[in-house]
C-alpha positions, -999 to +999 in steps of 0.1 A: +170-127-918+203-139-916+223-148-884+245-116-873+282-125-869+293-126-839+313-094-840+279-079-844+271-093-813+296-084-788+292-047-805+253-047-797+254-063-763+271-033-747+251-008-766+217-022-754+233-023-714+242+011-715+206+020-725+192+002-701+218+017-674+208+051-685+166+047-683+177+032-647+197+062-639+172+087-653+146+070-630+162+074-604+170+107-605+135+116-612+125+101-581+153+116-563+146+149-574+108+147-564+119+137-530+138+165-529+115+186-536+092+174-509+120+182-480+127+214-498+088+227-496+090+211-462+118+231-447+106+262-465+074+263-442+093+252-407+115+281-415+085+306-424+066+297-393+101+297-369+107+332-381+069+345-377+076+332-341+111+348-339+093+381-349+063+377-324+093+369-293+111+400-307+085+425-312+074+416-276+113+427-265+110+459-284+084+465-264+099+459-234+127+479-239+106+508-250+090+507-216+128+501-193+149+528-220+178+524-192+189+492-210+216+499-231+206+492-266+223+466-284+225+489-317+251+509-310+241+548-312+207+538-328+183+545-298+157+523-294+130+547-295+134+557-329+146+517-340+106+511-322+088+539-344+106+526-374+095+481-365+069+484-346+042+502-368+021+466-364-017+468-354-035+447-326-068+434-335-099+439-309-132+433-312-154+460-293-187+450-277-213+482-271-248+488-261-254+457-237-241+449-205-211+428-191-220+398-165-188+379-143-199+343-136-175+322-119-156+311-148-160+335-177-168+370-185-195+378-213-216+412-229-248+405-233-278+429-245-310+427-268-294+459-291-255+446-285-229+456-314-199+442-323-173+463-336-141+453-347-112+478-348-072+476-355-053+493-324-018+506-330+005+491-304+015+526-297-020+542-290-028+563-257-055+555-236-066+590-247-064+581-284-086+547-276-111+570-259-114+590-291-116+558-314-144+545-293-164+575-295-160+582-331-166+540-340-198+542-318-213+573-324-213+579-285-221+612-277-189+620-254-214+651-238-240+628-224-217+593-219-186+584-206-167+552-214-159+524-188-138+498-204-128+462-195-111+434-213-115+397-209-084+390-187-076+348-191-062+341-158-034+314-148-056+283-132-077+270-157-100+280-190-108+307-167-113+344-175-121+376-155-125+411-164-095+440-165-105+473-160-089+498-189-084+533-171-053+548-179-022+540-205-006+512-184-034+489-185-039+495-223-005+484-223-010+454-204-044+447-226-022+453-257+005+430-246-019+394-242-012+389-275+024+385-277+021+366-239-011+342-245-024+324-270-053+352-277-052+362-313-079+389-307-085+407-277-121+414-266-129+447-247-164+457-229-175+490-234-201+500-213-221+538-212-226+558-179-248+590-181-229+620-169-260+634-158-277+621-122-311+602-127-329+620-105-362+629-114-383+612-096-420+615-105-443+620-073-477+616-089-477+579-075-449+552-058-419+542-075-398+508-076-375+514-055-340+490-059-307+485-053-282+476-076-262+445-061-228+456-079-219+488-059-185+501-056-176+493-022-140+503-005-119+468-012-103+454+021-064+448+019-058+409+024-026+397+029-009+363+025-024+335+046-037+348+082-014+373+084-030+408+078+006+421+060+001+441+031-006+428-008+026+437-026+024+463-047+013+457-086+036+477-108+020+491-138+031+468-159+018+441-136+053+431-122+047+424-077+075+449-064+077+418-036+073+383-039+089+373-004+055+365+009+042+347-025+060+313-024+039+297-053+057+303-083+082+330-083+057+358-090+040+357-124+035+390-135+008+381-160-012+365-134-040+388-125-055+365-095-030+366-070-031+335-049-016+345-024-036+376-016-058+351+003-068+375+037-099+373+052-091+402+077-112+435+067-086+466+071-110+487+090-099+519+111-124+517+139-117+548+155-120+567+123-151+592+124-182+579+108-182+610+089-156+596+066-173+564+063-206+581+055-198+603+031-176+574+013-207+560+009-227+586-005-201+600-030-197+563-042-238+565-055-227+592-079-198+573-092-168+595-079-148+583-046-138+611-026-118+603+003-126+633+029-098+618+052-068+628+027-052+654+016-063+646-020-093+630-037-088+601-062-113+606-089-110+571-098-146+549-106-125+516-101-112+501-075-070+499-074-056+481-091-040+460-063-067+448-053-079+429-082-089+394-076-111+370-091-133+362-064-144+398-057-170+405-082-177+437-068-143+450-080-155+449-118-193+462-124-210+489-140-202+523-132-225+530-101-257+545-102-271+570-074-280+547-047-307+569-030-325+575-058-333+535-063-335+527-029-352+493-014-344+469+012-326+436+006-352+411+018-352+393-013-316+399-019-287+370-018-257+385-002-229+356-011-234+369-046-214+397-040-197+387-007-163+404-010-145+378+011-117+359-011-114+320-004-089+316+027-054+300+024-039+303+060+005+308+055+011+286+026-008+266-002-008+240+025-035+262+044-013+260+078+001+285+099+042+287+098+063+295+122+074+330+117+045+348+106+039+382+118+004+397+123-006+435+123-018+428+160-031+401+185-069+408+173-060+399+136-038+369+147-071+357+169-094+365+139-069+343+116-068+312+142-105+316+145-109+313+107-085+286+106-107+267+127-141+276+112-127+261+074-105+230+092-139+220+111-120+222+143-121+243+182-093+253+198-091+270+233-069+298+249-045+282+274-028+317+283-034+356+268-022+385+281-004+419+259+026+398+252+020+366+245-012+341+233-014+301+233-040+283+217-045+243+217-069+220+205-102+215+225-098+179+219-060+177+227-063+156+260-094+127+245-077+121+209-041+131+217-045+162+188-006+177+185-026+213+174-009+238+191+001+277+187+021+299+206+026+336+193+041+367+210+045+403+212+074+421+190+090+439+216+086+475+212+056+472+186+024+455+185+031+430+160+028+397+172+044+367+155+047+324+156+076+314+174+056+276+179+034+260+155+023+221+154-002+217+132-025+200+114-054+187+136-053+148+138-087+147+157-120+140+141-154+153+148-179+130+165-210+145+145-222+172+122-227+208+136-249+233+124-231+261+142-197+273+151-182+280+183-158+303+173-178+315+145-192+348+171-210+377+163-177+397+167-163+378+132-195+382+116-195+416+121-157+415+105-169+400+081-200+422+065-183+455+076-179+462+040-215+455+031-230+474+054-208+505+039-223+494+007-258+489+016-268+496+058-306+483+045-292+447+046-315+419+066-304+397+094-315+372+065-294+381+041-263+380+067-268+350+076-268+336+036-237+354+035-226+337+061-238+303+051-223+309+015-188+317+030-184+296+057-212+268+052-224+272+088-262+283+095-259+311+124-289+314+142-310+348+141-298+367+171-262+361+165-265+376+131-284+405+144-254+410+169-230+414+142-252+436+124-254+463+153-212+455+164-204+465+126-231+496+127-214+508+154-175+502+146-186+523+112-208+552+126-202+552+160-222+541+191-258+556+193-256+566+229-228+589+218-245+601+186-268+623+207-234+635+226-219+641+190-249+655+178-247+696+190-210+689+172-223+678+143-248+710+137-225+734+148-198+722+123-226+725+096-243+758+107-205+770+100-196+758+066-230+760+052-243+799+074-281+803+070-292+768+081-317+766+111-313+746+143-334+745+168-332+727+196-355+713+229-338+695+256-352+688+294-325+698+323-318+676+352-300+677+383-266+667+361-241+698+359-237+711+322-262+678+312-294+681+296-319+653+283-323+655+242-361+656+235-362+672+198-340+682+170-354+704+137-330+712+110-336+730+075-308+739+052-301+772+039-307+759+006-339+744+008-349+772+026-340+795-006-352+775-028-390+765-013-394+807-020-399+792-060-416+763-054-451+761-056-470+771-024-479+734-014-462+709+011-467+674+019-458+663+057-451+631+075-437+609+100-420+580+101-404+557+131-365+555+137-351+515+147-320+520+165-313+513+199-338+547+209-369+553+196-383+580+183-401+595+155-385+611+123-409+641+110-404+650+072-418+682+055-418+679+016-424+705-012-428+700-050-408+717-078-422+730-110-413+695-126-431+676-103-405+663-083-398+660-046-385+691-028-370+685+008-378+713+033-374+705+069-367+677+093-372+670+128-364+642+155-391+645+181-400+616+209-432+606+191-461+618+170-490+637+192-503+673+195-475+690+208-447+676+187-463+682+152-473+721+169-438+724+180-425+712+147-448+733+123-442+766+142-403+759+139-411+753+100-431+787+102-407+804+125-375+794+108-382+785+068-408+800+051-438+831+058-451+826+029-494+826+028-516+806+011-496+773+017-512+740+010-502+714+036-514+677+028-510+648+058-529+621+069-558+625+097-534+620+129-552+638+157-517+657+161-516+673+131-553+685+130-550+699+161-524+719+150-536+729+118-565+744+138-544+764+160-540+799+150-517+807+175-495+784+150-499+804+118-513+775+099-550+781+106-569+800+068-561+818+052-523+819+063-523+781+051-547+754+042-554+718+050-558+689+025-565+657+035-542+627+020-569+608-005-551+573-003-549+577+034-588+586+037-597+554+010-574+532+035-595+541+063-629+535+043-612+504+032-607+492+071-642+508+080-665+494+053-642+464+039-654+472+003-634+475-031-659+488-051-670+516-025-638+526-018-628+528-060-662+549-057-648+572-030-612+576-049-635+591-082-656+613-061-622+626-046-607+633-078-636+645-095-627+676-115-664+691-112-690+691-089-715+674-109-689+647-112-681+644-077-726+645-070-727+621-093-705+591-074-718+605-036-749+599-053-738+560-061-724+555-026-755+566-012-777+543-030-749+514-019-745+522+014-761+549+033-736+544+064-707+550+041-722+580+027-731+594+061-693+587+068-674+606+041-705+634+049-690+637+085-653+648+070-653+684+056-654+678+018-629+707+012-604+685+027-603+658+005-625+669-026-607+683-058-636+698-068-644+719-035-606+724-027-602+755-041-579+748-063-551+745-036-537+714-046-521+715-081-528+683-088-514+667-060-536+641-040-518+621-018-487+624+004-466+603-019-435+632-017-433+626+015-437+590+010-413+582-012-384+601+005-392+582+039-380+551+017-350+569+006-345+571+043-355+536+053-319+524+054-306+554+080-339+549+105-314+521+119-282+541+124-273+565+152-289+602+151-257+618+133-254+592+102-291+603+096-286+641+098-254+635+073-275+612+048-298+642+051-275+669+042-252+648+013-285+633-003-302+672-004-272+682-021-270+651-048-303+663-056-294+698-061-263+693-075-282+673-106-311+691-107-295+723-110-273+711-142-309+702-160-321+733-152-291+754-165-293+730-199-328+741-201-322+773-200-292+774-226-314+758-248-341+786-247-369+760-233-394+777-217-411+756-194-400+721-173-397+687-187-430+677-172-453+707-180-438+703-214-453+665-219-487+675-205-490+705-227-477+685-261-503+658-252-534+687-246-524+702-280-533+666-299-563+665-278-575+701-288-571+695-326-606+674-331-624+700-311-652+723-324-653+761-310-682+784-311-672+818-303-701+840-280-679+869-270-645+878-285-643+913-260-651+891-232-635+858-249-665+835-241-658+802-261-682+771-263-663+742-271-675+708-280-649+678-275-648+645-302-671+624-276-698+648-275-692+668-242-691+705-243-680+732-219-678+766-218-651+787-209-634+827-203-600+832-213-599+867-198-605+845-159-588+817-175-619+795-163-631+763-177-658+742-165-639+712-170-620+727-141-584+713-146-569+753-156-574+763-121-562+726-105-530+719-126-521+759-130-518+753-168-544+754-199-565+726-203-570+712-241-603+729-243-584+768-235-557+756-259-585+748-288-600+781-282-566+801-282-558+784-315-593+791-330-583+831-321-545+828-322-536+833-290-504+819-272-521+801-248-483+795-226-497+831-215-520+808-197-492+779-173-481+798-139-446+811-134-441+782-111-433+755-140-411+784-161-377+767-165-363+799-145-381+791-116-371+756-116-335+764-120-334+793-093-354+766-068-319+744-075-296+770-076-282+776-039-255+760-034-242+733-006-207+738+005-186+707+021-185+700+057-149+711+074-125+684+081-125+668+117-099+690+128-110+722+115-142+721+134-153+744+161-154+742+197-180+734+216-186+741+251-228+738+251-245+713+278-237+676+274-269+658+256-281+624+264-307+604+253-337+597+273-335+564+292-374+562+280-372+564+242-341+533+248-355+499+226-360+477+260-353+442+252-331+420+236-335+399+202-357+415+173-373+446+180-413+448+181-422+464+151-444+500+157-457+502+129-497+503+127-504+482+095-536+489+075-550+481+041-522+505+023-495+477+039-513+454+013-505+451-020-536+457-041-545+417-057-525+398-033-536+358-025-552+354+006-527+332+030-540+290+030-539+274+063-516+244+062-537+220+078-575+224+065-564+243+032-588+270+039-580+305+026-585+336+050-561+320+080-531+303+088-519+270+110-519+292+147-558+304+142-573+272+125-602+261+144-597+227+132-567+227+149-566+200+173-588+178+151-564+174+128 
């Protein structure tokens, strides 16, 4: 190739630079452009996610100017309703949780339940409480008849991962549910949807004991607390949440999300102890059935929750299930831990510094003492009183003069008022403690009766026991046994009174009832004395007007009882039960006599004859107490045959085998003889306990076998062996046997009428729905029908209806339908057909519900629950009374201090049935215990 000239050359040289230049350039720019790129798709999703937050912040200020429309609105004549129905059309996700049950621990709230659901639903930010009601029920298939809805949400609260739960009751809280999140960092809201029953679960069946409980999560009346030791009022929580006053709140300018309000810190219960314990009491009893119903104001709040002001984390008995009827589960608390639903809230005396400040007022000197005695319980510390008077109190520390301690107070009287405020404070205590101490000095029964006020409203069944874990949980002192049973009576008696003047208030009491409710009986025995216008109380008997009524449709049986009363005056409580055509407890007449002997069960079945019922042909079933078979005998009585008959008790008569004879097997051998249909039956096991034990036969031969024999009774009973009615509403009543004479006769009157008022709804649903007979008689007839298809029948005699009817095991029996008579014998026990009548009235088509007494119609259930109670006049309204002065017997007074003896006479029945013997602790023998071991002083 030849050489290029050099022309050539200088003309290629810039040619192949410029190409070169322009790859570079293109290079360079590709990169650029790619960079580019990168911060372009990089600013493009800082600027989606700033405006998804922009919208979140501004959707949240709609809101809030949807709720204050007195702010002007910032687009001109466009109001900012219509600008809010136009934006804010955005849902709220919520995740429902149904068919389980809520539980509060410390830290968290969850649902929990083997047949939980989870439901998620999408809840316009605009939607009514009303509307969420209506959602629920139509997402759940809840029927809205039966159920009713009690909603909470899982509130997160300010200090810590912590969460509790927020009641839902009306549109505000919705609201304030709605709103957590645009104000938290909750995406979706969970919400607690728990059932209640509208109906009253009150059939109790009496053909044996029930469980009896109490549920630990009652609604009890929430105590104000105030900020620090001061007894002021909590501000008031807006419904939006906002505190109308944060003066007293110095912690961080009044968060109005912040559900647990810090500074609500009180320990002082806001108790009015001059108010009646009427108002108290019947608190109490309309709280079982799920509706407050303050009988001290002018109007009722219908509210199931507590207010809203008073929510606070650390009072788990402000968010629970909707209560159940609490006489209708009723047990004592022996087992029960009271700290777990203690509703004192931690104490923060003035500021978060837990010292008094100068300048803090108290309600009055008592609360300021209470506060300073506090103080010193949680600071470890005594103080002593150097002067008190009305005006002014000084406290310093007890070890002041040996360590030098600067701990001083001085408070005094606002002049004109009884507010008493801190002019002097020198705080804290500087001293030390030279050792550990079980017990505190200023820890006296007077503060621990402060202090379980409120559970005694909740439950008056509680143990010294469980006070004194309260106690121990809240204050982590151990008080000793008396000191706890101190407070227990000081808070009986600030809430219903003292029980001296009970017996004063008691003639009151009747009078104001005999007046609002007219037809009640009241009769009275007192003893007079030398006393002008004074007479001693000996006995009480009271019957309402609609028990009376209703007993007329009852059947004609009656089951009485006595039971012992453990207040500061003894005495005996005397209960006369009846049975409904459902089998259920019927309460007739009580009476409050000075003991159980001869004359007082004759005095109190003649006022029962007198005053209640003269009907004939009455079945009355007790134990064997020489008292009451004296008086059954006594025809001057009317309770003698054939105006009224007497059963014997069957479990009372094996527990006295039991104790006589010491043998299982005899006494199971007594209990079939006793409910031995037939007499061959009932020959049959005699027969057996002869061959065991002639001595045990020759003892059941001494008692009258009519008296405790179903198959020589006469068919008396229907069905009903034992004394268990009367039983199981002496439990009902174990709680009020420790309260003054007029709490007991108001539990008596407001539990009567829970029963009637939810019996006589079933009963009216019954007969709507056309059912003929009660829920009971209803079962027992379905399961006879099954029974009575595998049978054979012979037909003898169709005029006379003789039947012969052979059952699937081979036993056969013979039977009249025009006598409605079966050898089997249960027709005439149980007063309905057995399965052999119903085989035979198939066989010839006969309706054999001809053949079940009027007694179980659904008519005659509903008309013995169809009188009606009628509330008790208000304090003011009630009538004069210008009787004799009644006082209590200086020999029925509890003599004594410390625990009282108890009276009771226990037997086998006191035993549970299977129970390990008790082992000695020193030779490991069974059958004694440490105090009665012979080996005693060997070992």
């Amino acid at each position: 190739m030849p050489l290029l000239s050099t022309p050539a050359i200088e003309f290629q040289m810039p040619a192949m630079g410029l190409a070169a230049i322009g790859s570079i350039c293109r290079t360079w720019h590709q990169r650029q452009l790619s960079i580019f790129r990168a911060f372009l798709l990089l600013f493009v999703s800082f600027s989606l996610l700033l405006i998804s937050f922009s919208f979140r912040c501004f959707r949240g200020r709609l809101r809030h100017w949807r709720r204050t429309p007195t702010i002007s609105s910032p687009f001109g004549g466009f109001s900012l309703s219509n600008l809010v129905s136009i934006m804010s059309v955005s849902t709220i996700p919520v995740i429902c949780y149904y068919n389980g049950q809520m539980l509060r621990t410390k830290t968290d709230v969850t649902y929990e339940g083997r047949k939980t659901v989870i439901t998620p639903m999408d809840i316009l930010i605009e939607c009514t409480f009303e509307e969420l009601i209506g959602l629920i029920y139509s997402k759940t298939n809840i029927d809205k008849r039966r159920f009713r809805l009690s909603l909470n949400c899982k509130y997160p609260l300010r200090s810590g991962n912590r969460f509790q739960p927020f009641p839902i009751r009306d549109d505000s809280s919705l609201r304030r549910m709605l709103n957590l999140v645009n104000t938290t960092t909750i995406e979706e809201i969970e919400l607690f949807i728990e059932v209640v029953r509208v109906k009253g679960l009150l059939n109790q069946s009496v053909g044996g004991h029930v469980d009896l409980f109490v549920r630990d999560n009652y609604n009890v009346a929430q105590p104000d607390y105030g900020c620090g030791p001061s007894s002021s009022p909590v501000p008031d929580i807006g419904p939006n949440g906002d505190d109308g006053d944060d003066e007293d709140c110095a912690d961080d300018g009044g968060n109005d999300e912040d559900v647990d309000n810090e500074c609500n810190e009180n320990t002082d219960v806001e108790v009015d102890e001059h108010a009646s314990s009427f108002g108290y009491f019947n608190q109490i009893l309309e709280n079982e059935h799920g509706i407050y119903v303050s009988v001290e104001a002018p109007c009722c709040d219908v509210s199931n929750h507590p207010d809203e002001e008073t929510l606070d984390e650390s009072s788990p008995c402000n968010f629970h299930l909707p209560p159940t009827p609490q006489f209708e589960h009723v047990a004592n608390l022996d087992d029960a831990v009271a700290c777990a639903w203690t509703p004192w809230v931690p104490h923060n005396s003035g500021y978060s510094s837990g010292e008094f400040v100068i300048g803090q007022v108290f309600n009055s000197k008592s609360d300021l003492q209470d506060a300073a005695k506090i103080y010193s319980i949680k600071a470890h510390q005594e103080f002593i009183v150097v002067a008190s008077s009305k005006k002014l109190l000084v406290l310093r520390c007890k070890k002041a003069e040996e360590s030098n301690c600067p701990w001083k107070l001085r408070a005094m009287v606002v002049k004109d008022t009884s507010l008493f405020v801190i002019n002097k404070y020198t705080g804290p205590h500087t001293c030390v403690n030279p050792c550990l101490n079980r017990d505190h000095h200023k820890l006296d029964s007077n503060l621990v009766a402060t202090h379980i006020k409120a559970l005694i409203k909740a439950q008056f069944t509680l143990t010294t026991a469980a006070i004194q874990a309260s106690v121990m949980e809240r204050w982590g002192y151990q008080i000793s046994y008396k000191k706890a049973l101190d407070g227990k009576h000081k808070a009986i008696r600030q809430l219903f009174g003292d029980f001296c003047q009970s017996y004063t208030e008691l003639p009151r009491l009747f009078l104001r009832i005999e007046q609002s409710n007219p037809g009640c009986v009241v009769i009275w025995k007192t003893c007079e004395i030398n006393v002008p216008n004074t007479e001693i109380f000996q006995r009480v008997f009271w019957s309402f007007k609609p028990s009376i009524e209703g007993f007329e449709h009852c059947r004609p049986i009656t089951s009485i009882d006595g039971t012992h009363l453990y207040g500061k005056y003894k005495g005996k409580l005397l209960i006369a039960m009846g049975c409904d055509g459902n089998n259920q407890l019927f309460p007739l007449a009580f009476a409050i006599t000075e003991g159980e002997n001869t004359n007082s069960w004759g005095w109190f079945l003649a006022c029962i004859r007198n005053g209640v019922t003269k009907r004939t042909g009455i079945c009355v079933i007790s134990d064997r107490h020489p008292g009451i078979m004296a008086a059954m005998s006594d025809p001057d009585l009317g309770w003698a045959a054939p105006s009224a008959y007497h059963k014997i008790c069957m479990r009372h008569l094996a527990s006295n085998f039991m104790t006589r004879f010491k043998d299982k097997i005899l006494k199971n051998l007594v209990c079939r003889a006793a409910l031995a249909t037939t007499e061959s039956k009932f020959n049959k096991h005699m027969h057996t306990i002869g061959r065991i034990n002639s001595e045990a036969l020759q003892w059941l031969e001494a008692i009258p076998v009519h008296l405790w024999a179903f198959s020589h009774d006469g068919s008396r009973r229907y069905g009903l062996m034992t004394t268990n009615i009367s039983e199981v509403f002496n439990s009902v009543l174990k709680g009020a046997r420790c309260l003054p004479v007029t709490a007991l006769v108001q539990l008596t009157f407001f539990r009567l009428n829970g029963y009637f008022v939810a019996r006589r709804e079933v009963g009216a649903n019954r007969l709507a729905s056309a059912e003929q007979f009660t829920p009971y008689v209803d079962a027992q007839l379905q399961g006879r029908v099954v029974k009575a298809g595998s049978m054979e029948i012979v037909l003898y005699d169709h005029v006379k209806g003789l039947f012969y009817v052979k059952s699937r095991r081979g036993r056969t029996h013979r039977l009249n339908l025009h006598e409605k008579n079966c050898t089997c014998g249960k027709t005439l026990i149980y007063g309905f057909p057995c399965s052999h009548m119903i085989a035979a009235c198939q066989h010839r088509c006969v309706d054999f519900r001809l053949f079940v007494e009027g007694y179980y119609s659904t008519q005659s259930y509903y008309n013995t629950w169809a009188s009606l109670f009628h509330p008790i006049f208000n304090e003011d309204e009630w009538p004069l009374y210008d009787g004799p002065t009644i006082v209590p017997p200086d020999s029925m007074q509890c003599m004594g201090s410390g625990r009282p003896r108890s009276t009771r006479l226990h037997n086998e029945m006191d035993v549970r049935e299977g129970k390990t013997s008790i082992t000695c602790g020193l030779c490991k023998q069974l059958g004694h215990n440490r105090r009665s071991c012979l080996n005693r002083n060997q070992l």
